[in-house]
mmCIF file of the N, C-alpha and C atoms, coordinates in Angstrom:
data_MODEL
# 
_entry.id   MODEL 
# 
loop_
_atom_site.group_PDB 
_atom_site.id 
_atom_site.type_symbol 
_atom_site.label_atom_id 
_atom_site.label_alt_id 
_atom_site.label_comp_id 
_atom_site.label_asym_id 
_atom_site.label_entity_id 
_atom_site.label_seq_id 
_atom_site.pdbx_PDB_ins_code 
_atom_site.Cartn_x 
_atom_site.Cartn_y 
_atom_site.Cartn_z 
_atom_site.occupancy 
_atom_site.B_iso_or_equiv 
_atom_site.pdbx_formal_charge 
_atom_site.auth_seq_id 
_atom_site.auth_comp_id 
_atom_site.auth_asym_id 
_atom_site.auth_atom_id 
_atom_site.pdbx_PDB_model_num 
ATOM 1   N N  . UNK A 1 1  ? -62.138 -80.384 55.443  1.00 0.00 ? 1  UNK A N  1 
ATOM 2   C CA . UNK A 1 1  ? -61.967 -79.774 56.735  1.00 0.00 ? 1  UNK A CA 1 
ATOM 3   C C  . UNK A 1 1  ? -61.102 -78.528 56.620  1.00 0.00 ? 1  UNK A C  1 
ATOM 4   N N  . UNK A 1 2  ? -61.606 -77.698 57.193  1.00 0.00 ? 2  UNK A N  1 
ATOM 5   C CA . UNK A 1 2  ? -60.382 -76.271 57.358  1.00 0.00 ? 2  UNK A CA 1 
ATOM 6   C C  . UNK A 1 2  ? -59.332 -76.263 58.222  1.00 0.00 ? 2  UNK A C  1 
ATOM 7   N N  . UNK A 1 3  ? -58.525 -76.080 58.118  1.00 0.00 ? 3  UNK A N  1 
ATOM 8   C CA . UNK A 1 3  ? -57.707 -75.985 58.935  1.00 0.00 ? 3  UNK A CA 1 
ATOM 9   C C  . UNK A 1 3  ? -56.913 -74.763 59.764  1.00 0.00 ? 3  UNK A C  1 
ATOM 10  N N  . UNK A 1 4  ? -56.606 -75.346 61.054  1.00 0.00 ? 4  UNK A N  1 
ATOM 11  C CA . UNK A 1 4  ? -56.194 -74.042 61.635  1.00 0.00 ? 4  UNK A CA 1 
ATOM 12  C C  . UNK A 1 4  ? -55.057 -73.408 61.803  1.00 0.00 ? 4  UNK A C  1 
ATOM 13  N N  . UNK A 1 5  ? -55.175 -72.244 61.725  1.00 0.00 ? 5  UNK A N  1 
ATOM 14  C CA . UNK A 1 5  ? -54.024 -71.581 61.525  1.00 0.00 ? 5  UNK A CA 1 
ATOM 15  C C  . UNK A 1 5  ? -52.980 -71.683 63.091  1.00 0.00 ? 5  UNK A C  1 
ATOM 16  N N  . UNK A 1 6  ? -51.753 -71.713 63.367  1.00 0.00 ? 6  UNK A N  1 
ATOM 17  C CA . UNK A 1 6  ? -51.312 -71.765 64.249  1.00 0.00 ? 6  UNK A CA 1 
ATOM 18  C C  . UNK A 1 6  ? -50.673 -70.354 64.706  1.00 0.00 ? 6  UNK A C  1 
ATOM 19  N N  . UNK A 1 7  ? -51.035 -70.204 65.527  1.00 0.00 ? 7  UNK A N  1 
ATOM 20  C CA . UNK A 1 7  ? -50.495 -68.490 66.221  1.00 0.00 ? 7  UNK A CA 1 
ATOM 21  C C  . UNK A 1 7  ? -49.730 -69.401 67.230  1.00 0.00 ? 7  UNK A C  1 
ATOM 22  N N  . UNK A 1 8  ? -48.432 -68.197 67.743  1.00 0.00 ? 8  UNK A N  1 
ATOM 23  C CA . UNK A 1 8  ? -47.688 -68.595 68.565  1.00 0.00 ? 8  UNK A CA 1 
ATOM 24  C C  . UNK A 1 8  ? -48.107 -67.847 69.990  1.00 0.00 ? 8  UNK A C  1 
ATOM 25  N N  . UNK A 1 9  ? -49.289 -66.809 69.422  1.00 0.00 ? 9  UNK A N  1 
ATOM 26  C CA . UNK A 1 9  ? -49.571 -66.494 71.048  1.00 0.00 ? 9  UNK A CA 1 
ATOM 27  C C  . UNK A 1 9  ? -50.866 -66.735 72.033  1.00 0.00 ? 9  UNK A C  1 
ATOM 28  N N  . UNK A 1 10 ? -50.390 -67.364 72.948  1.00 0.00 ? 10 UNK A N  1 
ATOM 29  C CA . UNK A 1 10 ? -51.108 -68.101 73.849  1.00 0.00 ? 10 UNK A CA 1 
ATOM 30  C C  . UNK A 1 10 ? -52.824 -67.612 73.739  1.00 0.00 ? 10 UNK A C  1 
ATOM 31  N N  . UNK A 1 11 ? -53.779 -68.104 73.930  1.00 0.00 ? 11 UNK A N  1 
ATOM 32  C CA . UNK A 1 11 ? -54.877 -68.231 73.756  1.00 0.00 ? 11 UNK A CA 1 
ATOM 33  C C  . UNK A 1 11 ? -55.571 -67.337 74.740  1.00 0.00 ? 11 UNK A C  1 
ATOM 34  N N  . UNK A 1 12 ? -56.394 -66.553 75.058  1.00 0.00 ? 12 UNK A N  1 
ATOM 35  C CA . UNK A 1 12 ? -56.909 -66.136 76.462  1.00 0.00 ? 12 UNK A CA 1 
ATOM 36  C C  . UNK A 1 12 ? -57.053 -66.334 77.271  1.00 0.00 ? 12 UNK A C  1 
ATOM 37  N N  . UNK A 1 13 ? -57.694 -67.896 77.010  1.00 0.00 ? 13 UNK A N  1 
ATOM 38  C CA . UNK A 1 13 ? -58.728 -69.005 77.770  1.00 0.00 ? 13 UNK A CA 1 
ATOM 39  C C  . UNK A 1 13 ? -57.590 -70.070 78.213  1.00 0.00 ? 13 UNK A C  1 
ATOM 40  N N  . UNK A 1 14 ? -56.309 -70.185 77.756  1.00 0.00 ? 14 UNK A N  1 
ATOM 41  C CA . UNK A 1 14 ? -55.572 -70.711 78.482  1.00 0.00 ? 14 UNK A CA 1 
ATOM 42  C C  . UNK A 1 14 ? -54.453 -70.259 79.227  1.00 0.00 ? 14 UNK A C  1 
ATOM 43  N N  . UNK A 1 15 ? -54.107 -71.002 80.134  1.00 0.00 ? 15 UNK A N  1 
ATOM 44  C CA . UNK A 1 15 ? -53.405 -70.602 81.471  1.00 0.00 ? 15 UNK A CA 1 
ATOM 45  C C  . UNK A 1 15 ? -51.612 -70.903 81.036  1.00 0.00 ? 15 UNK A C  1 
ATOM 46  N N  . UNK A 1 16 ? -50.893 -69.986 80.687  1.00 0.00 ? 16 UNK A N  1 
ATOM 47  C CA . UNK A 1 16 ? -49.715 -70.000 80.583  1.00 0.00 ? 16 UNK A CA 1 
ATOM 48  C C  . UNK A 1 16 ? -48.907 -69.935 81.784  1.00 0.00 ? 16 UNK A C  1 
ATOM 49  N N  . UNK A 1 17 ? -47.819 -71.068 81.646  1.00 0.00 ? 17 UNK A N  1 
ATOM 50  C CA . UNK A 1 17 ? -47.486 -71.488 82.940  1.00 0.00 ? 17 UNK A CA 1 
ATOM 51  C C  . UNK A 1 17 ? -45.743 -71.650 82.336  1.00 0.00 ? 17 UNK A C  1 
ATOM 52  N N  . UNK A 1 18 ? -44.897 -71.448 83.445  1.00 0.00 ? 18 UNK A N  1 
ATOM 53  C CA . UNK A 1 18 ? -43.365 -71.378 82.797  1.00 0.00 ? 18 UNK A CA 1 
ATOM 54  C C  . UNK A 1 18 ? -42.712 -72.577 84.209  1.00 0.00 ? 18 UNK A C  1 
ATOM 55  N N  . UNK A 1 19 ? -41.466 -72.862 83.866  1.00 0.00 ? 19 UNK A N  1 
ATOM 56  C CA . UNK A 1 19 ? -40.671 -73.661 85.187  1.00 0.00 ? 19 UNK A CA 1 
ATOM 57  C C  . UNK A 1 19 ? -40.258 -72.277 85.994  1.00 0.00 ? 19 UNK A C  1 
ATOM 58  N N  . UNK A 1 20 ? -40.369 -72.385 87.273  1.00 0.00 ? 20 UNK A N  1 
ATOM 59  C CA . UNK A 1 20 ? -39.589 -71.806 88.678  1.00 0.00 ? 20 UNK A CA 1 
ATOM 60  C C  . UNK A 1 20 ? -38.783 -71.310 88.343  1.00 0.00 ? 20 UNK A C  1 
ATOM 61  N N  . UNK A 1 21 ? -38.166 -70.081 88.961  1.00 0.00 ? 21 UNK A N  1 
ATOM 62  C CA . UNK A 1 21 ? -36.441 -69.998 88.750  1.00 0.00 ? 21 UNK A CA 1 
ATOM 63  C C  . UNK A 1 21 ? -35.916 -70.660 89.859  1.00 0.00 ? 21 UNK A C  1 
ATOM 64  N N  . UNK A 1 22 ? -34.328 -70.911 89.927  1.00 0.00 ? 22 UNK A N  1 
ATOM 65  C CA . UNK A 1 22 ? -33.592 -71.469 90.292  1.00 0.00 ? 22 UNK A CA 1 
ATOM 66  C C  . UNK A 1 22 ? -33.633 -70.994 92.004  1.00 0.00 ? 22 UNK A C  1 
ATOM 67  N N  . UNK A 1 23 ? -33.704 -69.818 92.091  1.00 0.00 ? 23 UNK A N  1 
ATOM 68  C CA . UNK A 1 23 ? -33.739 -69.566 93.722  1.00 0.00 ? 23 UNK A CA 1 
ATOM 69  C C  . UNK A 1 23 ? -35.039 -69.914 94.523  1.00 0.00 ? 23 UNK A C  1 
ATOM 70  N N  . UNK A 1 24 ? -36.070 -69.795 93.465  1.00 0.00 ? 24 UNK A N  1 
ATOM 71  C CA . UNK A 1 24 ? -37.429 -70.263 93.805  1.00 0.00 ? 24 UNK A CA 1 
ATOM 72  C C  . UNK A 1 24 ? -37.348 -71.682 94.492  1.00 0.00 ? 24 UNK A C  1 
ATOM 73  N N  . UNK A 1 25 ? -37.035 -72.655 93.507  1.00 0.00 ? 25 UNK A N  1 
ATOM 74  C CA . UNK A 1 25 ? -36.795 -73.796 94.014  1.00 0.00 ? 25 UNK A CA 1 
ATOM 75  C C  . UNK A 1 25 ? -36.133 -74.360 94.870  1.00 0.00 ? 25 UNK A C  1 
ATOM 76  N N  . UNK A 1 26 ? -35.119 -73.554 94.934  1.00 0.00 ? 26 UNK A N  1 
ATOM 77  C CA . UNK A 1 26 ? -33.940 -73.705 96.501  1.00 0.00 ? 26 UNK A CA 1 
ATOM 78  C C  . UNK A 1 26 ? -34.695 -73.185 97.479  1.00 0.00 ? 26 UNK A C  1 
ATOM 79  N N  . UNK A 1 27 ? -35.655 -72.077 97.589  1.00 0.00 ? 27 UNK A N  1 
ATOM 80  C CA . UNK A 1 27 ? -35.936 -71.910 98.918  1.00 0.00 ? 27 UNK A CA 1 
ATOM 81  C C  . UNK A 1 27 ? -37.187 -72.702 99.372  1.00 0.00 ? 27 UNK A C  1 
ATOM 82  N N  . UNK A 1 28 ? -37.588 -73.385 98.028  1.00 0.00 ? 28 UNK A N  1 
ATOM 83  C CA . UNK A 1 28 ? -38.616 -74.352 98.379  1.00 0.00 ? 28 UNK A CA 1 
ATOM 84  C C  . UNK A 1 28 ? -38.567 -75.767 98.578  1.00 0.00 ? 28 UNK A C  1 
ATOM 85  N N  . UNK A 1 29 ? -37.714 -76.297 98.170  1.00 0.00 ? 29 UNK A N  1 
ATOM 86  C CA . UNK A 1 29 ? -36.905 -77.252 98.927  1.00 0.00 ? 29 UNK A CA 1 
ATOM 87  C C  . UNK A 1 29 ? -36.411 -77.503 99.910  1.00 0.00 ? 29 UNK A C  1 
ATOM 88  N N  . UNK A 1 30 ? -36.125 -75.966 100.763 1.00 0.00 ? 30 UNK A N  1 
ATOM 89  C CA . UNK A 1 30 ? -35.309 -75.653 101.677 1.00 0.00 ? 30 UNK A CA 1 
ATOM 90  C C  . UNK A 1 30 ? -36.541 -75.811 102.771 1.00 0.00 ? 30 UNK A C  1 
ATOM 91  N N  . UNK A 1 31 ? -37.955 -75.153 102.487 1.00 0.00 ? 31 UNK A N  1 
ATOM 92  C CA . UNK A 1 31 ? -38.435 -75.186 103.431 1.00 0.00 ? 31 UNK A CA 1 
ATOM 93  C C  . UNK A 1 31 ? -39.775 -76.333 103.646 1.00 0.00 ? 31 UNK A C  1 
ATOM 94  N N  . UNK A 1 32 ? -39.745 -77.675 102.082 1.00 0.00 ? 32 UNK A N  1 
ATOM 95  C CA . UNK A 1 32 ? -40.317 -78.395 102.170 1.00 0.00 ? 32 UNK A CA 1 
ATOM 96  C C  . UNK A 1 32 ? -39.250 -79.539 102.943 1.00 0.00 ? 32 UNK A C  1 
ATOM 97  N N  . UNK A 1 33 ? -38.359 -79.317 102.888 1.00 0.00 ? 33 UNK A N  1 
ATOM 98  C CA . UNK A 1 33 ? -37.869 -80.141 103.719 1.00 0.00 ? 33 UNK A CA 1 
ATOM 99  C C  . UNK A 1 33 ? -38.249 -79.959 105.142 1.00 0.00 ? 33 UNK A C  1 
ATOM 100 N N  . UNK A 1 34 ? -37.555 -78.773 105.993 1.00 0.00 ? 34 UNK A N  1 
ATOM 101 C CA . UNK A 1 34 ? -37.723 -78.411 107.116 1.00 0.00 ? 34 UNK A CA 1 
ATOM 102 C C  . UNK A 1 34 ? -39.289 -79.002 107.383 1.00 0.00 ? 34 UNK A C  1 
ATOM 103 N N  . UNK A 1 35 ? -40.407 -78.836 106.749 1.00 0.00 ? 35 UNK A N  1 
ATOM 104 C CA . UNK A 1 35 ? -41.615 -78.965 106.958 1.00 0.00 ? 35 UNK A CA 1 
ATOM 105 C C  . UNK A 1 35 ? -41.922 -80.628 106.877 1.00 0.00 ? 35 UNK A C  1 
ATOM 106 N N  . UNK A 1 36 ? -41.329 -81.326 106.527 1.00 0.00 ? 36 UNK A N  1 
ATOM 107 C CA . UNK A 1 36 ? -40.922 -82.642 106.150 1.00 0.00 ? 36 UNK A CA 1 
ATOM 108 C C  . UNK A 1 36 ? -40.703 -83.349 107.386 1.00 0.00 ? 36 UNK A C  1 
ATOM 109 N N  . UNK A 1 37 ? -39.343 -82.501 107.529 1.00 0.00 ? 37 UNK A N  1 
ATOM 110 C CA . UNK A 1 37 ? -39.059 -83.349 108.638 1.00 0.00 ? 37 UNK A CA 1 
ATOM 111 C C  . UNK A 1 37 ? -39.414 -82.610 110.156 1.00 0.00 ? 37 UNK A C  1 
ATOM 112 N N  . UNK A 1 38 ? -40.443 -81.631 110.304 1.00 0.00 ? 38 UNK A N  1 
ATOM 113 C CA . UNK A 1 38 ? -40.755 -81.522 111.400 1.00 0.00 ? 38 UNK A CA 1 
ATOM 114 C C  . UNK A 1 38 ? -42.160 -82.234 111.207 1.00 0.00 ? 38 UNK A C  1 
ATOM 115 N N  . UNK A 1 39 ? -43.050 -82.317 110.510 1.00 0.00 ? 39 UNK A N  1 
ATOM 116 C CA . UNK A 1 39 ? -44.193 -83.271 110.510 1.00 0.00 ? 39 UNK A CA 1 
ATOM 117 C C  . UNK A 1 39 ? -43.412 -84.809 111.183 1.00 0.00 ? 39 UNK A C  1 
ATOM 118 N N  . UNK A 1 40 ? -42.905 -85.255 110.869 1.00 0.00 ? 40 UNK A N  1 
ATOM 119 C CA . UNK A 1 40 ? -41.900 -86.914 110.673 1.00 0.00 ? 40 UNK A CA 1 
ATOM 120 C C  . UNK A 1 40 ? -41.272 -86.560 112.070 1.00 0.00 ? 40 UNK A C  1 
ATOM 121 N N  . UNK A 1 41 ? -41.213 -85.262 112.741 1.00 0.00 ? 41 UNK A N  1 
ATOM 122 C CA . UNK A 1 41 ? -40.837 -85.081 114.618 1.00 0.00 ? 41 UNK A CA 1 
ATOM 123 C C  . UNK A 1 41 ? -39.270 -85.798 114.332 1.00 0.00 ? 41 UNK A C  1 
ATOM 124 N N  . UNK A 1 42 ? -38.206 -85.659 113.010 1.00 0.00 ? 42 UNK A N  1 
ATOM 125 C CA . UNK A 1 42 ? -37.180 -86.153 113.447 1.00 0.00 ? 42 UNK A CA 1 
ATOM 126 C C  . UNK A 1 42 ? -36.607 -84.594 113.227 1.00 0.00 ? 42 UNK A C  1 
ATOM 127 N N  . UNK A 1 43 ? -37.403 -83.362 113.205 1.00 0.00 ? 43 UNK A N  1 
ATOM 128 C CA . UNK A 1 43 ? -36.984 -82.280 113.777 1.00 0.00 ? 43 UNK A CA 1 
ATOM 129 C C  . UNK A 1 43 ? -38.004 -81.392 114.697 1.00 0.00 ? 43 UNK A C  1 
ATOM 130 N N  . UNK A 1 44 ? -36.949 -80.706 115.666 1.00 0.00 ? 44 UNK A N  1 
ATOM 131 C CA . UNK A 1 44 ? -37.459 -80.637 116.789 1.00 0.00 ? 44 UNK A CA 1 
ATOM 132 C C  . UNK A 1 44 ? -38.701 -79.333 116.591 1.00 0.00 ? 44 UNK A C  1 
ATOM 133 N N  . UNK A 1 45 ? -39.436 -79.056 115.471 1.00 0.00 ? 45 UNK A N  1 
ATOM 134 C CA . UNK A 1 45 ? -40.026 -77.828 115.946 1.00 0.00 ? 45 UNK A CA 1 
ATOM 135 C C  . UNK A 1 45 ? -41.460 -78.029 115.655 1.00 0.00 ? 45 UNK A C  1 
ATOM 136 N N  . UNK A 1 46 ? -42.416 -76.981 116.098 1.00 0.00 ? 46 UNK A N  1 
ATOM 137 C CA . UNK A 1 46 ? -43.490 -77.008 116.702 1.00 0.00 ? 46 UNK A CA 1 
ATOM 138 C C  . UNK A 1 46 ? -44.590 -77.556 115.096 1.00 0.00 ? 46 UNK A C  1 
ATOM 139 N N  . UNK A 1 47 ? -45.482 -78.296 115.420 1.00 0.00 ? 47 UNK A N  1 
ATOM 140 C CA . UNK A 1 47 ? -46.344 -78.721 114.014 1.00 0.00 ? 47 UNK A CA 1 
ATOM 141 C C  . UNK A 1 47 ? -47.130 -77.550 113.477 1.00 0.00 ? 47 UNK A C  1 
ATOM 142 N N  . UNK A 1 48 ? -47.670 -76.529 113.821 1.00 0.00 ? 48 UNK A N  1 
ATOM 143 C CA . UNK A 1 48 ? -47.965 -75.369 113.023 1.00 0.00 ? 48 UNK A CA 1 
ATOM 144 C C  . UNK A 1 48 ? -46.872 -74.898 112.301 1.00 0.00 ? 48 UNK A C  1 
ATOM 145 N N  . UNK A 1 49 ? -45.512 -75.071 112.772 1.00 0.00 ? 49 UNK A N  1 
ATOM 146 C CA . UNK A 1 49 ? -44.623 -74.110 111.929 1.00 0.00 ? 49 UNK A CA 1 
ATOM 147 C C  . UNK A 1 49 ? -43.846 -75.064 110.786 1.00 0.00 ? 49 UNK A C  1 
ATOM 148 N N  . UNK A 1 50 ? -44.375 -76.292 111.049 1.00 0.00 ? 50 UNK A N  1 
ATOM 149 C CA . UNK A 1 50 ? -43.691 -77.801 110.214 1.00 0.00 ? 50 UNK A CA 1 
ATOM 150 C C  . UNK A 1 50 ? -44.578 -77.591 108.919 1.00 0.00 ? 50 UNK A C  1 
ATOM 151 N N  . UNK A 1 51 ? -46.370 -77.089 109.232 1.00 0.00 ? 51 UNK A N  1 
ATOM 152 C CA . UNK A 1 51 ? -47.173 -77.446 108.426 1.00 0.00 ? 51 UNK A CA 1 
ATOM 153 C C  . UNK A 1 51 ? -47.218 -76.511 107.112 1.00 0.00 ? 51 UNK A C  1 
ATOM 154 N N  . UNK A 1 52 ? -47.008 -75.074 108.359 1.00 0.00 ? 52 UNK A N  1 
ATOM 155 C CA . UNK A 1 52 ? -46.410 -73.755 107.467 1.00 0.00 ? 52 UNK A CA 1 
ATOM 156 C C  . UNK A 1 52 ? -45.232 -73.571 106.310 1.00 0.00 ? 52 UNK A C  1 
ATOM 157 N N  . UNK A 1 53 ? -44.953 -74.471 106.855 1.00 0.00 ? 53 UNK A N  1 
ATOM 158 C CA . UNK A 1 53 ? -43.841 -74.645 105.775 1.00 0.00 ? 53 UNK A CA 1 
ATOM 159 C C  . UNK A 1 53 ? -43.995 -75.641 104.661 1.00 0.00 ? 53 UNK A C  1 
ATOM 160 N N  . UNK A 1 54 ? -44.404 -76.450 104.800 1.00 0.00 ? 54 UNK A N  1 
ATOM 161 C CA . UNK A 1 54 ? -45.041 -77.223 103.616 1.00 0.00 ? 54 UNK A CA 1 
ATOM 162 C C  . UNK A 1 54 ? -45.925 -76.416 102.932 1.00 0.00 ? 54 UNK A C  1 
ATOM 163 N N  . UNK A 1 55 ? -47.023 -75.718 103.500 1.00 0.00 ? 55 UNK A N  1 
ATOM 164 C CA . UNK A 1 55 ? -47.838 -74.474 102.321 1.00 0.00 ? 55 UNK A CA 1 
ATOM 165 C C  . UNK A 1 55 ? -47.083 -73.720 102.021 1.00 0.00 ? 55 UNK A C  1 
ATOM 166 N N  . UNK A 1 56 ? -46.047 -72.952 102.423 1.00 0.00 ? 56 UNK A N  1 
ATOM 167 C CA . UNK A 1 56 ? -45.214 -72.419 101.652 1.00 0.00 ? 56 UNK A CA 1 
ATOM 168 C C  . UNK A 1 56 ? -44.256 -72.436 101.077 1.00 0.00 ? 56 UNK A C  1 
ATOM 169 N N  . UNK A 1 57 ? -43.751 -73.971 100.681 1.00 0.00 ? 57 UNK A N  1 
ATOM 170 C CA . UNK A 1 57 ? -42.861 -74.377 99.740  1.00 0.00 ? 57 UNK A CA 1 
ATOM 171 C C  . UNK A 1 57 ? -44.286 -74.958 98.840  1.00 0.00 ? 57 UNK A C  1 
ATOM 172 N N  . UNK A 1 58 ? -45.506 -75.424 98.466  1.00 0.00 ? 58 UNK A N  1 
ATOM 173 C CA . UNK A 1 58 ? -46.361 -75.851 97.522  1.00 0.00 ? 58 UNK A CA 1 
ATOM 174 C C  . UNK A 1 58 ? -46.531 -74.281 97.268  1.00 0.00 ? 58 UNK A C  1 
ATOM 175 N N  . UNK A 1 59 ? -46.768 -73.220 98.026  1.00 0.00 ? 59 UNK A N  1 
ATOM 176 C CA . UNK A 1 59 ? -46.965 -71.693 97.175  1.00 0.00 ? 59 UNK A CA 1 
ATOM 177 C C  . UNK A 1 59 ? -46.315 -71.074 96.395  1.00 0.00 ? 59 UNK A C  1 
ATOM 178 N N  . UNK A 1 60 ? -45.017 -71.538 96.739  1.00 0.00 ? 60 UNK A N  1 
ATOM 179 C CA . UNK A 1 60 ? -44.292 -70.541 96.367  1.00 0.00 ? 60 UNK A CA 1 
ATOM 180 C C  . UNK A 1 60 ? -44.275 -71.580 94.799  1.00 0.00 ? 60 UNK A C  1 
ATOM 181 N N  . UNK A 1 61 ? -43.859 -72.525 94.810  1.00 0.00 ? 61 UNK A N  1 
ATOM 182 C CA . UNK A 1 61 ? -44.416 -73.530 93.611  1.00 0.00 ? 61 UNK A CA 1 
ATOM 183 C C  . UNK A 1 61 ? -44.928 -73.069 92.758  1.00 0.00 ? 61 UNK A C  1 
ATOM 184 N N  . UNK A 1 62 ? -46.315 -73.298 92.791  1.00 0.00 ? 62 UNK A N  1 
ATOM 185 C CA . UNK A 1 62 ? -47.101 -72.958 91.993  1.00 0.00 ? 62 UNK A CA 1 
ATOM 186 C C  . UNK A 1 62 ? -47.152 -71.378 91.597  1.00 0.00 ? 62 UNK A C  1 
ATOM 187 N N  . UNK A 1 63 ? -47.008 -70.453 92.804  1.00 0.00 ? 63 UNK A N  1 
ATOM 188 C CA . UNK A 1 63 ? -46.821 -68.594 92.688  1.00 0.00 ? 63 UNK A CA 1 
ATOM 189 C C  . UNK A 1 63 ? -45.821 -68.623 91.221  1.00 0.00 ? 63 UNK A C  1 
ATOM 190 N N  . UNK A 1 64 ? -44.195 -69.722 90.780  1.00 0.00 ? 64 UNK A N  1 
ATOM 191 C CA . UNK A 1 64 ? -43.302 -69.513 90.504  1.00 0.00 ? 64 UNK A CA 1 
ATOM 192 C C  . UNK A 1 64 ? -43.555 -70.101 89.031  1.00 0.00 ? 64 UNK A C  1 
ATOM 193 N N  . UNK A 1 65 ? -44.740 -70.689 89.060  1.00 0.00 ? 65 UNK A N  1 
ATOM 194 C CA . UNK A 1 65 ? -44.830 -71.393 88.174  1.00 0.00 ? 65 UNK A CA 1 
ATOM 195 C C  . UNK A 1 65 ? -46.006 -70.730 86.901  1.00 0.00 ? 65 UNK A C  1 
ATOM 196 N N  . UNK A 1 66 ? -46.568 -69.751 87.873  1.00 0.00 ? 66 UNK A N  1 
ATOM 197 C CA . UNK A 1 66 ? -47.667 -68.639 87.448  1.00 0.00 ? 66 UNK A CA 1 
ATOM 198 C C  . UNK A 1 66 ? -47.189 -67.421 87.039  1.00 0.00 ? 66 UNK A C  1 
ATOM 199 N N  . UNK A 1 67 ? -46.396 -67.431 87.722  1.00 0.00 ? 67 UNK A N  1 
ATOM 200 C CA . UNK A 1 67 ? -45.677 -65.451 87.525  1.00 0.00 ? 67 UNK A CA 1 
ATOM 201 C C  . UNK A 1 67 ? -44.380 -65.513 87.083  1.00 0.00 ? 67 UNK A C  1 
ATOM 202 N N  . UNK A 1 68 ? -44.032 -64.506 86.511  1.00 0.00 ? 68 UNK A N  1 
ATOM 203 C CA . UNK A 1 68 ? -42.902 -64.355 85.691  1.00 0.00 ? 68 UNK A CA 1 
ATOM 204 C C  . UNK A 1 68 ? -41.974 -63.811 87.020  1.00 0.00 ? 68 UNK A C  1 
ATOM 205 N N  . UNK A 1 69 ? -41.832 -62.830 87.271  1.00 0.00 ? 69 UNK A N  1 
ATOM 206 C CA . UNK A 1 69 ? -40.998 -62.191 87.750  1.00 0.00 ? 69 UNK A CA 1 
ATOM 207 C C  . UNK A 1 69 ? -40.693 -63.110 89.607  1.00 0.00 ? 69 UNK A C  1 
ATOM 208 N N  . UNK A 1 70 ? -41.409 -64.192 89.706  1.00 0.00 ? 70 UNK A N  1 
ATOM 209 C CA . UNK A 1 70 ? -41.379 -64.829 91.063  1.00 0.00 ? 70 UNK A CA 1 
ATOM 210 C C  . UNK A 1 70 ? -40.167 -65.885 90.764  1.00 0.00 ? 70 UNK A C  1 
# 
Protein backbone atom coordinates (compact mmCIF):
# COMPACT_ATOMS: atom_id res chain seq x y z
CA UNK A 1 0.00 0.00 0.00
CA UNK A 2 1.30 3.63 -0.55
CA UNK A 3 1.11 5.76 1.73
CA UNK A 4 0.08 9.21 2.30
CA UNK A 5 1.87 11.93 2.70
CA UNK A 6 0.55 14.29 5.44
CA UNK A 7 0.33 18.10 4.59
CA UNK A 8 -0.60 20.37 7.31
CA UNK A 9 -2.73 22.42 4.98
CA UNK A 10 -6.28 21.96 5.04
CA UNK A 11 -7.72 20.24 2.01
CA UNK A 12 -10.10 22.33 -0.40
CA UNK A 13 -12.93 20.05 -0.10
CA UNK A 14 -12.88 20.43 3.54
CA UNK A 15 -14.54 22.92 5.71
CA UNK A 16 -12.13 24.48 8.26
CA UNK A 17 -13.77 25.46 11.27
CA UNK A 18 -12.00 27.20 14.56
CA UNK A 19 -13.76 27.80 18.39
CA UNK A 20 -15.67 31.40 18.78
CA UNK A 21 -13.87 34.13 20.37
CA UNK A 22 -14.58 34.98 23.75
CA UNK A 23 -16.90 38.08 23.10
CA UNK A 24 -18.66 36.04 20.48
CA UNK A 25 -19.81 33.74 22.99
CA UNK A 26 -20.78 36.25 25.65
CA UNK A 27 -23.00 37.98 23.39
CA UNK A 28 -24.44 34.74 22.47
CA UNK A 29 -25.24 33.53 25.56
CA UNK A 30 -26.40 36.79 26.40
CA UNK A 31 -28.96 36.71 23.85
CA UNK A 32 -29.74 32.86 23.89
CA UNK A 33 -30.70 33.34 27.10
CA UNK A 34 -32.94 36.41 26.78
CA UNK A 35 -34.52 34.28 23.88
CA UNK A 36 -34.83 31.38 26.36
CA UNK A 37 -36.47 32.87 28.65
CA UNK A 38 -38.85 34.93 26.67
CA UNK A 39 -40.05 31.72 24.69
CA UNK A 40 -40.55 30.00 28.61
CA UNK A 41 -42.86 33.81 29.07
CA UNK A 42 -40.80 33.94 32.48
CA UNK A 43 -39.66 37.13 30.54
CA UNK A 44 -41.84 39.68 29.70
CA UNK A 45 -41.16 40.31 25.92
CA UNK A 46 -42.88 39.86 22.74
CA UNK A 47 -42.31 36.02 20.95
CA UNK A 48 -40.94 37.38 17.61
CA UNK A 49 -38.26 39.19 19.48
CA UNK A 50 -37.71 35.92 22.03
CA UNK A 51 -37.43 33.84 18.71
CA UNK A 52 -35.04 36.48 17.14
CA UNK A 53 -32.89 36.03 19.48
CA UNK A 54 -32.42 32.49 19.60
CA UNK A 55 -31.46 32.76 15.59
CA UNK A 56 -29.15 35.08 16.50
CA UNK A 57 -27.27 33.62 19.22
CA UNK A 58 -27.27 29.93 16.83
CA UNK A 59 -25.77 32.65 13.98
CA UNK A 60 -23.63 34.24 15.41
CA UNK A 61 -22.37 30.54 16.54
CA UNK A 62 -21.85 29.04 13.78
CA UNK A 63 -20.82 32.81 11.70
CA UNK A 64 -17.89 32.50 14.75
CA UNK A 65 -17.16 29.27 14.19
CA UNK A 66 -16.70 29.80 10.23
CA UNK A 67 -14.88 33.09 10.11
CA UNK A 68 -11.85 34.16 11.49
CA UNK A 69 -12.11 37.63 12.17
CA UNK A 70 -15.99 37.13 13.82
Amino acid sequence: MARRSSSRRPSRRTLETRAPRKATLVIATALYLVGLLGVLDLLPIPDPFATAGLALAGGLLILGALLRGL
